[in-house]
PyMOL Python script that loads the backbone (N, CA, C, O; Angstrom):
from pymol import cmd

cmd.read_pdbstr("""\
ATOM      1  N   UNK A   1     167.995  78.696  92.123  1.00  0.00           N
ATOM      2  CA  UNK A   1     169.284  78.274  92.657  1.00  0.00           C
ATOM      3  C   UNK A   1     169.456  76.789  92.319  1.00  0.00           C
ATOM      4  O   UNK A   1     168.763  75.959  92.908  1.00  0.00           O
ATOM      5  N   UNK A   2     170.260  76.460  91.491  1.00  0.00           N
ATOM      6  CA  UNK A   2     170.976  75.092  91.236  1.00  0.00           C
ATOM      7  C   UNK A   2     171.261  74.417  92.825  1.00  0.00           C
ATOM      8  O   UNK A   2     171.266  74.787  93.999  1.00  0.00           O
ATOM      9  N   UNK A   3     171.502  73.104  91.965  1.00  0.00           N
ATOM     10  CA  UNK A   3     171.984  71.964  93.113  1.00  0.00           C
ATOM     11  C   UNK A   3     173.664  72.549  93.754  1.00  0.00           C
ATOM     12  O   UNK A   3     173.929  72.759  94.938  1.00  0.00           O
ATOM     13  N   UNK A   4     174.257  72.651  93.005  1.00  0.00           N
ATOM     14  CA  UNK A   4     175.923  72.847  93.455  1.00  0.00           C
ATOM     15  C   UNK A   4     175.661  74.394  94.151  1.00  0.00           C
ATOM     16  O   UNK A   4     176.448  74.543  95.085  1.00  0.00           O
ATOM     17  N   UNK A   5     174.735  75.636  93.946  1.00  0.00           N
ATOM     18  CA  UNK A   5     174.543  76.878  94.486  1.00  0.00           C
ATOM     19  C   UNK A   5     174.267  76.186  95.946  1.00  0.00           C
ATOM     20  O   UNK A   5     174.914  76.525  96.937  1.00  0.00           O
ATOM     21  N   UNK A   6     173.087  75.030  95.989  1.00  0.00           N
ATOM     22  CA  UNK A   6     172.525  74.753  97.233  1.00  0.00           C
ATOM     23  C   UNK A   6     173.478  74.256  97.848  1.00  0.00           C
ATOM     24  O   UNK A   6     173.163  74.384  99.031  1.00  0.00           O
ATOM     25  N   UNK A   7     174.964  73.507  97.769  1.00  0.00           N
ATOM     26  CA  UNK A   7     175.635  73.018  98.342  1.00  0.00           C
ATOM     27  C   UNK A   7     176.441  73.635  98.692  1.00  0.00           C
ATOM     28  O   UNK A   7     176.893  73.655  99.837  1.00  0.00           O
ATOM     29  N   UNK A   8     176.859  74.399  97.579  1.00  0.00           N
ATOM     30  CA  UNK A   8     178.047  75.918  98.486  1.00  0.00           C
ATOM     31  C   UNK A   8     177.847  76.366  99.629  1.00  0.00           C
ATOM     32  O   UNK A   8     178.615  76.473 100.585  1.00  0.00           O
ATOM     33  N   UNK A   9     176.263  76.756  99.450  1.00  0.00           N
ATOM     34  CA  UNK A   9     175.475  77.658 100.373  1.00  0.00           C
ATOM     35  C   UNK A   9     175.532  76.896 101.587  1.00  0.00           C
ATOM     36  O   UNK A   9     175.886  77.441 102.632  1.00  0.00           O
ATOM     37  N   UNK A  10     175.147  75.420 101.534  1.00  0.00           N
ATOM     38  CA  UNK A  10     175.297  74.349 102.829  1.00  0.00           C
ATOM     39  C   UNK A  10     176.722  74.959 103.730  1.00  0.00           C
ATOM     40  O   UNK A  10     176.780  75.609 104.774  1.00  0.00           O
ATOM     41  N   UNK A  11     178.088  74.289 102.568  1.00  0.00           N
ATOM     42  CA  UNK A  11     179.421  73.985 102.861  1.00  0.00           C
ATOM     43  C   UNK A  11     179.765  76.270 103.172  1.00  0.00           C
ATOM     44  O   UNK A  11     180.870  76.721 103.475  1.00  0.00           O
ATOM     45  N   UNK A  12     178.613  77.069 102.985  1.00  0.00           N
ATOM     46  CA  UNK A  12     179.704  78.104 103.944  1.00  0.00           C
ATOM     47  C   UNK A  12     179.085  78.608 104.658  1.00  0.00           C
ATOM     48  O   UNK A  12     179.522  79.609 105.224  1.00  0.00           O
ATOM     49  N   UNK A  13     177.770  78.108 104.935  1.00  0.00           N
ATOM     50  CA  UNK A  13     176.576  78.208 106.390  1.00  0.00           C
ATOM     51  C   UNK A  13     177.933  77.214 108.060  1.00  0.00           C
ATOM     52  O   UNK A  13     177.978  77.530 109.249  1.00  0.00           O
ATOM     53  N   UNK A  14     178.335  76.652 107.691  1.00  0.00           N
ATOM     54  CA  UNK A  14     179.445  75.270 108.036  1.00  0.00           C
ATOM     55  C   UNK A  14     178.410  74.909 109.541  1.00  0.00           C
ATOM     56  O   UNK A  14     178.845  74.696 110.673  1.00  0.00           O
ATOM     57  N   UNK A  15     176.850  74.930 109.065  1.00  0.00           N
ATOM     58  CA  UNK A  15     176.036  74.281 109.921  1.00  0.00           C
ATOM     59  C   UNK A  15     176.363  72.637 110.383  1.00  0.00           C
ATOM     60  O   UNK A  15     176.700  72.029 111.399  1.00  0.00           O
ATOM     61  N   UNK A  16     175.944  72.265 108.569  1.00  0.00           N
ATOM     62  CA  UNK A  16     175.988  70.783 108.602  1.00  0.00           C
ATOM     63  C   UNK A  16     177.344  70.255 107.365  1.00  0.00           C
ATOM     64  O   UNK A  16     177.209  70.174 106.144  1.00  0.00           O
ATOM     65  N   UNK A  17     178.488  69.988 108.113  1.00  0.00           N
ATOM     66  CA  UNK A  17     179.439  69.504 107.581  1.00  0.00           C
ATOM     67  C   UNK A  17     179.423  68.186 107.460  1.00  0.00           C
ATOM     68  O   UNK A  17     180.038  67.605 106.565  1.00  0.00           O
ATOM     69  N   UNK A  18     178.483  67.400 108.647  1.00  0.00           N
ATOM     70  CA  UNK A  18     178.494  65.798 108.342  1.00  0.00           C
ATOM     71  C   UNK A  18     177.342  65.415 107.086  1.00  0.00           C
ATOM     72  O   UNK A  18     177.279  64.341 106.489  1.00  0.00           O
ATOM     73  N   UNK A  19     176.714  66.279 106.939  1.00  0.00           N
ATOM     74  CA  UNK A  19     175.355  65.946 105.800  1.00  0.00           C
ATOM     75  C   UNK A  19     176.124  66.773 104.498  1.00  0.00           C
ATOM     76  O   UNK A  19     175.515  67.720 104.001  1.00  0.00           O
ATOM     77  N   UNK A  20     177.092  66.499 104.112  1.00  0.00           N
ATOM     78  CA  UNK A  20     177.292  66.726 102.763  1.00  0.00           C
ATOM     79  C   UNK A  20     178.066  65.550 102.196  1.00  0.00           C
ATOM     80  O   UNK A  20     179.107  65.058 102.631  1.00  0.00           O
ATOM     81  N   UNK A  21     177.193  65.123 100.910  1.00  0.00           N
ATOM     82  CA  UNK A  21     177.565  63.873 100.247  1.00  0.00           C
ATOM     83  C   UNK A  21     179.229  64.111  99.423  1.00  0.00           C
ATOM     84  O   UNK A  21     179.742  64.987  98.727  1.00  0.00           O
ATOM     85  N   UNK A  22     179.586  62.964  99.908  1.00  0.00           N
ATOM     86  CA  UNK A  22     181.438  62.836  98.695  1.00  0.00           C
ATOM     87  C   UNK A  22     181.078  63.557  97.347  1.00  0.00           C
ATOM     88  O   UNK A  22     181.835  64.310  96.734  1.00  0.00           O
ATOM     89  N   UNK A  23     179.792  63.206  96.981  1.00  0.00           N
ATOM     90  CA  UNK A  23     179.962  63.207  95.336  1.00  0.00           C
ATOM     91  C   UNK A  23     179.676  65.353  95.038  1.00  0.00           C
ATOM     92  O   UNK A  23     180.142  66.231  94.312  1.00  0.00           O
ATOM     93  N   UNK A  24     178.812  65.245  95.962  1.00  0.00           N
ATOM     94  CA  UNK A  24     178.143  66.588  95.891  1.00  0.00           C
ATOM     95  C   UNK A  24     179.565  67.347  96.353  1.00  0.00           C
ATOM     96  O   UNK A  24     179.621  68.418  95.749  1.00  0.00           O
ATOM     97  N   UNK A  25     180.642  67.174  97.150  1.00  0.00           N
ATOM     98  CA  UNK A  25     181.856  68.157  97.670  1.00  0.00           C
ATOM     99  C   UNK A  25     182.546  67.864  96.420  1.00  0.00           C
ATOM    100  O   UNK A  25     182.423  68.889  95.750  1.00  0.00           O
ATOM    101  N   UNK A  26     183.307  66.869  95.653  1.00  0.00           N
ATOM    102  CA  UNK A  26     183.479  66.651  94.824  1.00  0.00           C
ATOM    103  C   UNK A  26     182.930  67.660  93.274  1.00  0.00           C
ATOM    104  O   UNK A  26     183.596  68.273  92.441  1.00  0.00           O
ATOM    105  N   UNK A  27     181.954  67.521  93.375  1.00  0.00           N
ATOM    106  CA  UNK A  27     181.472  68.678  92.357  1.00  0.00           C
ATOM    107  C   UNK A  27     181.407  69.912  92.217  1.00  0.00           C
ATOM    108  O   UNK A  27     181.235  70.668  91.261  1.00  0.00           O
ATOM    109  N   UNK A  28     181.598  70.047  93.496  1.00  0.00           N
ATOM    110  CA  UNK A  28     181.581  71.707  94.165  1.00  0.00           C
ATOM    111  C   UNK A  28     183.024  72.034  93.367  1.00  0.00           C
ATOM    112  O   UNK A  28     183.159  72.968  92.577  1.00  0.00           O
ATOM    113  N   UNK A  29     184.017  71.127  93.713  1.00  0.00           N
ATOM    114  CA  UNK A  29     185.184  71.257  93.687  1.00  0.00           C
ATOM    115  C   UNK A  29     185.359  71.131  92.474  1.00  0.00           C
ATOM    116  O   UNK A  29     186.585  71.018  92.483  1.00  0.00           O
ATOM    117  N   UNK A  30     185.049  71.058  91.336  1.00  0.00           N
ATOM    118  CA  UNK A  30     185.359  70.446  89.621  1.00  0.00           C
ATOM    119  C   UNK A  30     184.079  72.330  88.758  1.00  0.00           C
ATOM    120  O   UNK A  30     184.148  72.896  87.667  1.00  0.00           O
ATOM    121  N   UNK A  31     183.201  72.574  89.955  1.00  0.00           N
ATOM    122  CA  UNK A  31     182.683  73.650  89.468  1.00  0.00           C
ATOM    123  C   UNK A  31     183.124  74.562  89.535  1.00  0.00           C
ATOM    124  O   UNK A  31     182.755  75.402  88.715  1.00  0.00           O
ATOM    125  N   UNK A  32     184.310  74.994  90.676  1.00  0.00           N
ATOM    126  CA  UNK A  32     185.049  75.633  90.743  1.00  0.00           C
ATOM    127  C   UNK A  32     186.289  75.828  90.411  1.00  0.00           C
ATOM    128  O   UNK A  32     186.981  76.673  90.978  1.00  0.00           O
ATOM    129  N   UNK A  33     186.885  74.779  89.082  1.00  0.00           N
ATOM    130  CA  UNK A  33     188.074  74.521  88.454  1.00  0.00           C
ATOM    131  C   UNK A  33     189.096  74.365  88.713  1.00  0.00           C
ATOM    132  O   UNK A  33     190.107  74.962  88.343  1.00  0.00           O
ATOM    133  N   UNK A  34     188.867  72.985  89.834  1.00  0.00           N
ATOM    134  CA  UNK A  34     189.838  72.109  90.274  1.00  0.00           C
ATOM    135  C   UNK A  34     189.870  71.013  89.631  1.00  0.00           C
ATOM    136  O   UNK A  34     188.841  70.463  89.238  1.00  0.00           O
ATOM    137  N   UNK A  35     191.197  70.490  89.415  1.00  0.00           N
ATOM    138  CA  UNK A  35     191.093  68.888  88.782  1.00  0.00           C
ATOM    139  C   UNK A  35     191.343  68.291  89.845  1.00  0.00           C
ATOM    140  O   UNK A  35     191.472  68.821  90.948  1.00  0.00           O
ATOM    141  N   UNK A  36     191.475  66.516  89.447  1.00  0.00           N
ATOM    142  CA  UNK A  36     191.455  65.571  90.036  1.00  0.00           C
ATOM    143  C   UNK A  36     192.130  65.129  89.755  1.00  0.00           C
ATOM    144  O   UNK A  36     192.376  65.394  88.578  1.00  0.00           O
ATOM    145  N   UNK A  37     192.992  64.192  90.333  1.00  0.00           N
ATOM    146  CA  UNK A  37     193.403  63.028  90.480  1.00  0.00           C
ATOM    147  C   UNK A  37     193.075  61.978  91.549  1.00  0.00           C
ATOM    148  O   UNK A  37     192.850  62.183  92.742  1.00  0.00           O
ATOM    149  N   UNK A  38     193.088  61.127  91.064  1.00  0.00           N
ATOM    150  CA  UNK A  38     192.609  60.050  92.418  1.00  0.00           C
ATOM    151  C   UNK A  38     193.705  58.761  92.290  1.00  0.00           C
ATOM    152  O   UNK A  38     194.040  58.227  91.233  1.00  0.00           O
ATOM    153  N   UNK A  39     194.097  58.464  93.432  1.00  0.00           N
ATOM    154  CA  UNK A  39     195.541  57.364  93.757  1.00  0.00           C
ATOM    155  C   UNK A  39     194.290  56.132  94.945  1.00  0.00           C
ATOM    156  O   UNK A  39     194.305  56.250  96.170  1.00  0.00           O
ATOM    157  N   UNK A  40     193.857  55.642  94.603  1.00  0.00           N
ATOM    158  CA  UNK A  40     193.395  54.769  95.622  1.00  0.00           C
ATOM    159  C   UNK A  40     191.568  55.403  96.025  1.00  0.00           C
ATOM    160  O   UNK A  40     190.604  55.687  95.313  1.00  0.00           O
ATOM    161  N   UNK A  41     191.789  55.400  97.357  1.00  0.00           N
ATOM    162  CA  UNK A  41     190.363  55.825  97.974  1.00  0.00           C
ATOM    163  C   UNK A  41     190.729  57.721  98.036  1.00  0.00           C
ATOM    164  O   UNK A  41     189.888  58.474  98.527  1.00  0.00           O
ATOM    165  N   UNK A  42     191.677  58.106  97.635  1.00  0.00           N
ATOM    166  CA  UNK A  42     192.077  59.576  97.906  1.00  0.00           C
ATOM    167  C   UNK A  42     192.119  60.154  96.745  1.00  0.00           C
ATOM    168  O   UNK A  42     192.895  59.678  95.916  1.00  0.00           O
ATOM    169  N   UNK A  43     191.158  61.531  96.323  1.00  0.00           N
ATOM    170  CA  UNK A  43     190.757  62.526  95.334  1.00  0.00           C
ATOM    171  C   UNK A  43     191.442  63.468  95.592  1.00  0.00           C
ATOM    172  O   UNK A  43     191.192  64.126  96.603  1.00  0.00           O
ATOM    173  N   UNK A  44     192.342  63.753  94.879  1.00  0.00           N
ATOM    174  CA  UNK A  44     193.529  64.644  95.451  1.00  0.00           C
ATOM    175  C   UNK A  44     193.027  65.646  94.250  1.00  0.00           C
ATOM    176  O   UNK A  44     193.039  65.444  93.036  1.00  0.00           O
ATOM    177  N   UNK A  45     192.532  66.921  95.073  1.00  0.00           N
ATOM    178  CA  UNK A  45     192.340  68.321  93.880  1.00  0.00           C
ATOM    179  C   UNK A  45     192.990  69.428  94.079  1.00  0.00           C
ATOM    180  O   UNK A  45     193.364  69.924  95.142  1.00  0.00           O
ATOM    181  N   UNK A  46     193.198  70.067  92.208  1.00  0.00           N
ATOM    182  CA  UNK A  46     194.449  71.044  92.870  1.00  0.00           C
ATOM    183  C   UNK A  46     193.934  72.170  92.178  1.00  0.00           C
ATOM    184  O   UNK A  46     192.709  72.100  92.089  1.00  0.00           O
ATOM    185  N   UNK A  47     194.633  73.614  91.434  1.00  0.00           N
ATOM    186  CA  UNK A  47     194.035  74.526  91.030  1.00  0.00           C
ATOM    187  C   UNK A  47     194.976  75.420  90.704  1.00  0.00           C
ATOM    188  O   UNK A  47     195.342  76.176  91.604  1.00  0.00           O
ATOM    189  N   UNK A  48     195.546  75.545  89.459  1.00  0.00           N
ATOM    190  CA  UNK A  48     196.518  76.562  88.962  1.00  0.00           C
ATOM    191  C   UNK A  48     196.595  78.088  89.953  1.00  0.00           C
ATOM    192  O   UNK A  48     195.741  78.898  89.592  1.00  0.00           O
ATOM    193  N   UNK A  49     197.041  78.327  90.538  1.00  0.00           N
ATOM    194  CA  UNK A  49     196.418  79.664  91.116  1.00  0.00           C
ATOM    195  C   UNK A  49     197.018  79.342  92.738  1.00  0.00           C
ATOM    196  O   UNK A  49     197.601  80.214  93.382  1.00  0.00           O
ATOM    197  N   UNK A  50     196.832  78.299  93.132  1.00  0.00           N
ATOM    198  CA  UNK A  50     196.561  78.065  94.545  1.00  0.00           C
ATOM    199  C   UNK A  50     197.789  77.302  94.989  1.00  0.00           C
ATOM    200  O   UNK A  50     198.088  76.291  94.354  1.00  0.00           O
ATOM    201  N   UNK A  51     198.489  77.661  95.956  1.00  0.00           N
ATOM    202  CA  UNK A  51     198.935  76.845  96.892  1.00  0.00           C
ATOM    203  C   UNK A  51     199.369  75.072  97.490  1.00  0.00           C
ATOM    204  O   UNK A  51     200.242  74.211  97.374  1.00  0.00           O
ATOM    205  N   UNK A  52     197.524  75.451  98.440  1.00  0.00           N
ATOM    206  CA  UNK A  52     196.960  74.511  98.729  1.00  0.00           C
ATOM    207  C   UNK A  52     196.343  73.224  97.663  1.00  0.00           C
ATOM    208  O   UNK A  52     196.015  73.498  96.509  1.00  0.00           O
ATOM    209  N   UNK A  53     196.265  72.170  98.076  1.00  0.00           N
ATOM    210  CA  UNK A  53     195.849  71.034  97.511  1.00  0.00           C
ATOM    211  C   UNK A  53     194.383  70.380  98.386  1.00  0.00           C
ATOM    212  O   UNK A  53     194.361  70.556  99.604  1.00  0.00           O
ATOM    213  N   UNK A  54     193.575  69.875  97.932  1.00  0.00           N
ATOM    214  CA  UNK A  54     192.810  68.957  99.101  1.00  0.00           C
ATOM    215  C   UNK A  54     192.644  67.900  98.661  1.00  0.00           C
ATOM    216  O   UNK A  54     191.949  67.599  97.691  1.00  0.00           O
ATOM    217  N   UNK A  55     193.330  67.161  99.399  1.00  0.00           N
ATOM    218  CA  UNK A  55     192.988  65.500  99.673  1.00  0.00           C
ATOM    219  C   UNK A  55     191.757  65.178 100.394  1.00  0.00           C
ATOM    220  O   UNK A  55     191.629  65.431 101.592  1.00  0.00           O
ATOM    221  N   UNK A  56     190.661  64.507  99.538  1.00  0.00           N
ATOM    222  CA  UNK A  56     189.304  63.606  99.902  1.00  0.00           C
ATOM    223  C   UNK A  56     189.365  62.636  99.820  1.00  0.00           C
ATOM    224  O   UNK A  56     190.238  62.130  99.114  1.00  0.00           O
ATOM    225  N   UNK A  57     188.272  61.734 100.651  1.00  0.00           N
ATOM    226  CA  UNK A  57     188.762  60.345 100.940  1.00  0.00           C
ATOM    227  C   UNK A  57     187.070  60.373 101.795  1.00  0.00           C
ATOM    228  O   UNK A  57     186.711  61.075 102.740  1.00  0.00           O
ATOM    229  N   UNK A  58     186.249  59.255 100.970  1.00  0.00           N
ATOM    230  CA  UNK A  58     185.149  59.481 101.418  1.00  0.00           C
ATOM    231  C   UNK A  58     184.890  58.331 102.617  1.00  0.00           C
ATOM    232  O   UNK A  58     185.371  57.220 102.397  1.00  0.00           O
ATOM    233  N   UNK A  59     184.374  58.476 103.499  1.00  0.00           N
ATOM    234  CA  UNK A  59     183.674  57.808 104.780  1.00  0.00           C
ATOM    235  C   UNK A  59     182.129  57.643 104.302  1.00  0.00           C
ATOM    236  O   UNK A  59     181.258  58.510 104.227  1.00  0.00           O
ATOM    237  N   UNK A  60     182.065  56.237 103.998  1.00  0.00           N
ATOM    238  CA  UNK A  60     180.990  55.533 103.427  1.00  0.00           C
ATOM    239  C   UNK A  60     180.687  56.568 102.093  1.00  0.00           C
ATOM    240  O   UNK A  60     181.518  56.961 101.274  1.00  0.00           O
ATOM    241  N   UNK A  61     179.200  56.883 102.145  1.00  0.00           N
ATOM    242  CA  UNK A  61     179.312  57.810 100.967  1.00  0.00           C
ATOM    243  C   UNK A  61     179.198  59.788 101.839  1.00  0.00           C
ATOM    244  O   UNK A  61     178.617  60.674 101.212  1.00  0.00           O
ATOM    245  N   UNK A  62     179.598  59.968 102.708  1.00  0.00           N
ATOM    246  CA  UNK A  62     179.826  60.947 103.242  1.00  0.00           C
ATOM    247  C   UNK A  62     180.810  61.814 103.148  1.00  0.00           C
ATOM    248  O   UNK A  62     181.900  61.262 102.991  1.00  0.00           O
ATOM    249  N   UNK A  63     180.847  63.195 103.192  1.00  0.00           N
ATOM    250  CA  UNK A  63     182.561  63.837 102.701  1.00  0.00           C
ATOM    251  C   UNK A  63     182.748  64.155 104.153  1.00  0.00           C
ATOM    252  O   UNK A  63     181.753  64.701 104.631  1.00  0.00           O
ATOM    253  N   UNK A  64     184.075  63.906 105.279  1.00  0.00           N
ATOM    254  CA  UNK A  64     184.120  64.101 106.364  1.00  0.00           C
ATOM    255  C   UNK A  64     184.351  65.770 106.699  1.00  0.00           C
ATOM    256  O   UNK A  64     184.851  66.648 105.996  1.00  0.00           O
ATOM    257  N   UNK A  65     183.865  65.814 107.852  1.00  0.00           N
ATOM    258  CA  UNK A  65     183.911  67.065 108.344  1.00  0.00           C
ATOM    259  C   UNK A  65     184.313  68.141 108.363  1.00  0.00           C
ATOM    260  O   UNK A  65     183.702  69.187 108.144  1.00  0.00           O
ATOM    261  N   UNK A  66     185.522  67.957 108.664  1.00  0.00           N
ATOM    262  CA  UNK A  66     186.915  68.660 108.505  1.00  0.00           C
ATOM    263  C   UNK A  66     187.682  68.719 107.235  1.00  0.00           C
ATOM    264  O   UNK A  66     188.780  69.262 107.115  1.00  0.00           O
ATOM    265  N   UNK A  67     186.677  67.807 105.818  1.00  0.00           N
ATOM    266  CA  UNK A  67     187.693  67.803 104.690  1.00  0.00           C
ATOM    267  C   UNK A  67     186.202  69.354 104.334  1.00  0.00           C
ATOM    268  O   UNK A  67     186.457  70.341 103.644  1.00  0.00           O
ATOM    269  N   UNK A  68     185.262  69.188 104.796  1.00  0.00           N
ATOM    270  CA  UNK A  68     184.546  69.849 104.093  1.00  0.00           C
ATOM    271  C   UNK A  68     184.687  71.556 104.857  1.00  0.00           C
ATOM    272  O   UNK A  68     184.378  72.620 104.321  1.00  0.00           O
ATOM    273  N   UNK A  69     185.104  71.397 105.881  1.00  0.00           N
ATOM    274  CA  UNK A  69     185.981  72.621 106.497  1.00  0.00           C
ATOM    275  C   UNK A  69     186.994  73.579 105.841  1.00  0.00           C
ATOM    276  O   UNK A  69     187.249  74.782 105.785  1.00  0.00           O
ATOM    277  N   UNK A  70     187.451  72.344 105.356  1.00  0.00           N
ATOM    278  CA  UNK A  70     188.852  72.384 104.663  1.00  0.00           C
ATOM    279  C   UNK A  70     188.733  73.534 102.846  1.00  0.00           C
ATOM    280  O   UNK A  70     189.334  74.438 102.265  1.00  0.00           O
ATOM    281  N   UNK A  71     187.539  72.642 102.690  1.00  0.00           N
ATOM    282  CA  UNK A  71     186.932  73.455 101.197  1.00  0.00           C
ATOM    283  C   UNK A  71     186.720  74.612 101.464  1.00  0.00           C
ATOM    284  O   UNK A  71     187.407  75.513 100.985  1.00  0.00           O
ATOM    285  N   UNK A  72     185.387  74.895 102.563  1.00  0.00           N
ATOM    286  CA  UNK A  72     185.097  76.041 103.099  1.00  0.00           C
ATOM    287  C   UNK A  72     185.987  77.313 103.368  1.00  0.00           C
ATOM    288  O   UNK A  72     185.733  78.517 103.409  1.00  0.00           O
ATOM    289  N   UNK A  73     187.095  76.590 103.529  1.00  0.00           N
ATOM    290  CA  UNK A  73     188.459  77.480 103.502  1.00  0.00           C
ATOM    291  C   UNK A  73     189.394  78.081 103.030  1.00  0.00           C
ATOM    292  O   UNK A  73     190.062  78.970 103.557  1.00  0.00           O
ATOM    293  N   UNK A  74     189.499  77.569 101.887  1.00  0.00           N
ATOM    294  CA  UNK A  74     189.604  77.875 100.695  1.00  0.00           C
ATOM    295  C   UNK A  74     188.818  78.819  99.636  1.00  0.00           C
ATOM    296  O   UNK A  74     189.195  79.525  98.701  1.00  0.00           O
ATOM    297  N   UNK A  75     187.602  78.523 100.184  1.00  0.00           N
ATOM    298  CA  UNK A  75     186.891  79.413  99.448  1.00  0.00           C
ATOM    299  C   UNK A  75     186.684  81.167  99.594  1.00  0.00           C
ATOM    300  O   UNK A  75     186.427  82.125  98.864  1.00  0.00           O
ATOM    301  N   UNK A  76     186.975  80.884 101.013  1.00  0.00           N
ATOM    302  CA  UNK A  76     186.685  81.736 101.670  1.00  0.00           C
ATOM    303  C   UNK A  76     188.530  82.891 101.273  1.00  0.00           C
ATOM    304  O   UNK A  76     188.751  84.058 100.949  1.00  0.00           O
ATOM    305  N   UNK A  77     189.385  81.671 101.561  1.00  0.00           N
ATOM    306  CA  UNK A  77     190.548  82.083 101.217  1.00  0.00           C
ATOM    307  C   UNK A  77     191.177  83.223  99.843  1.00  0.00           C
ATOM    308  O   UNK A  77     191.918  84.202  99.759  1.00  0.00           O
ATOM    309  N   UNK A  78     190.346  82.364  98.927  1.00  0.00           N
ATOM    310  CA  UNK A  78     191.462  82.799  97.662  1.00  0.00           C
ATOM    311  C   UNK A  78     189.720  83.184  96.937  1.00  0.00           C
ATOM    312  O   UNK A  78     189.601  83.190  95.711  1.00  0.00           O
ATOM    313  N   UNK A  79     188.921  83.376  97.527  1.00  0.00           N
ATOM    314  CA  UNK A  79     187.621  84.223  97.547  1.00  0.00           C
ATOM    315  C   UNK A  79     187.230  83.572  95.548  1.00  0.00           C
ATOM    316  O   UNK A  79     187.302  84.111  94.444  1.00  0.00           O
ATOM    317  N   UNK A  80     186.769  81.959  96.144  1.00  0.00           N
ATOM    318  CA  UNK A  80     186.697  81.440  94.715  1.00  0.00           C
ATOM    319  C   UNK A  80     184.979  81.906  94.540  1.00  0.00           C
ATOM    320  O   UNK A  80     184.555  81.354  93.524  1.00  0.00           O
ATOM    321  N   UNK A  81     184.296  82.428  94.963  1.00  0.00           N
ATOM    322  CA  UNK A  81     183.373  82.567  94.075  1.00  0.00           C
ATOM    323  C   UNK A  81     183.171  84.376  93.597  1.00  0.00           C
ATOM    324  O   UNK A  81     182.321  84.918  92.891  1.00  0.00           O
ATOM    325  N   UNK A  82     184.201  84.856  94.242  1.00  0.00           N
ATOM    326  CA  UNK A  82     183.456  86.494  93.352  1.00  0.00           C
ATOM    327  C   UNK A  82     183.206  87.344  94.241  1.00  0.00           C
ATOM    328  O   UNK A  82     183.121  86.927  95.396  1.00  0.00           O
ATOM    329  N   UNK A  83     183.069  88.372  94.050  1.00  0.00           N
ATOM    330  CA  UNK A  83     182.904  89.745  95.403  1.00  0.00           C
ATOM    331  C   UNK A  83     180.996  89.068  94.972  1.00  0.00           C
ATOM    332  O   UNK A  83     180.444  88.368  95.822  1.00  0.00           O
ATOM    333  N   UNK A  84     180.381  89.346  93.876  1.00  0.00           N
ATOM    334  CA  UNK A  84     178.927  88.737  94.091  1.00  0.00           C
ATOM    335  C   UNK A  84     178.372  88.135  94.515  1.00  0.00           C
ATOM    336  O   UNK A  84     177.243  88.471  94.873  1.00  0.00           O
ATOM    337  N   UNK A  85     179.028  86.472  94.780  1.00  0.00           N
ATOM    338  CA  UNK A  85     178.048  85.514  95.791  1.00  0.00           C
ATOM    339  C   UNK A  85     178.593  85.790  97.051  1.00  0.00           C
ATOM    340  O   UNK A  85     178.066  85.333  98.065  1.00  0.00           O
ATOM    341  N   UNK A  86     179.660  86.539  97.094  1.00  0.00           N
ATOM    342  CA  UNK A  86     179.951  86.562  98.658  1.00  0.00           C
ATOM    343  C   UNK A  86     179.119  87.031  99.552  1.00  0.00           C
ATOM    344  O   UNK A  86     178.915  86.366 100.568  1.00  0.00           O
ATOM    345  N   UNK A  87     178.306  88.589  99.302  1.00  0.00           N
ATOM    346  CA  UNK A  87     178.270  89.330  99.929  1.00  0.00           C
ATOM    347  C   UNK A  87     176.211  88.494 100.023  1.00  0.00           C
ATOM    348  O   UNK A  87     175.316  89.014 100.689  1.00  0.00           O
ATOM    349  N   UNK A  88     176.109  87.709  99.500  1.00  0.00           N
ATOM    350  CA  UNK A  88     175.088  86.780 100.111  1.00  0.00           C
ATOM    351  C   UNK A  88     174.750  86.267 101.090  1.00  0.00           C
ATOM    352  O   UNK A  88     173.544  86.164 101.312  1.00  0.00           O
ATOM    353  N   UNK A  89     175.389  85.935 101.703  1.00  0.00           N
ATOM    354  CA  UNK A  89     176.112  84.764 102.556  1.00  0.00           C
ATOM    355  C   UNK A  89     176.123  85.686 104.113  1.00  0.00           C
ATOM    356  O   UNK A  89     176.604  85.180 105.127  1.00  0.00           O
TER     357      UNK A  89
END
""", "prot")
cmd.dss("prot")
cmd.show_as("cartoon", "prot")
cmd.util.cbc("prot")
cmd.orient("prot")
């Protein structure tokens, strides 16, 4: 299991939402074929397909709680990883 597998797995356990690093939610999010834009301190990612948008905005080097909720929700939503890793979990 890769680093970004281990972080999914973190971000949909939604044990520890304060122990996931900006850079590591960030990647989650670019592995799953979202782009970026960034306007300031705010990583605004979006995703042909989707709706929703998520705006990040890191607290020190931490991704906050509720933004990482927010991912979790999405994922769960528009079921970005596959009937396969789901049924892991």
């Amino acid at each position: 299991m890769g680093k970004i597998d281990k972080v999914i797995d973190k971000i949909l356990r939604g044990t520890s939402d304060r122990n996931i690093s900006f850079v590591d939610l960030c990647q989650v999010l670019h592995h799953l074929g979202f782009e970026e834009r960034i306007k300031g301190s705010h990583h605004i990612f979006f995703k042909d397909g989707l709706l929703e948008i998520i705006n990040l905005q890191p607290k020190d080097s931490q991704a906050k709680p509720y933004q990482v909720k927010q991912v979790r929700d999405l994922i769960i939503k528009y079921g970005l990883l596959g009937d396969e890793d789901d049924e892991s979990i």
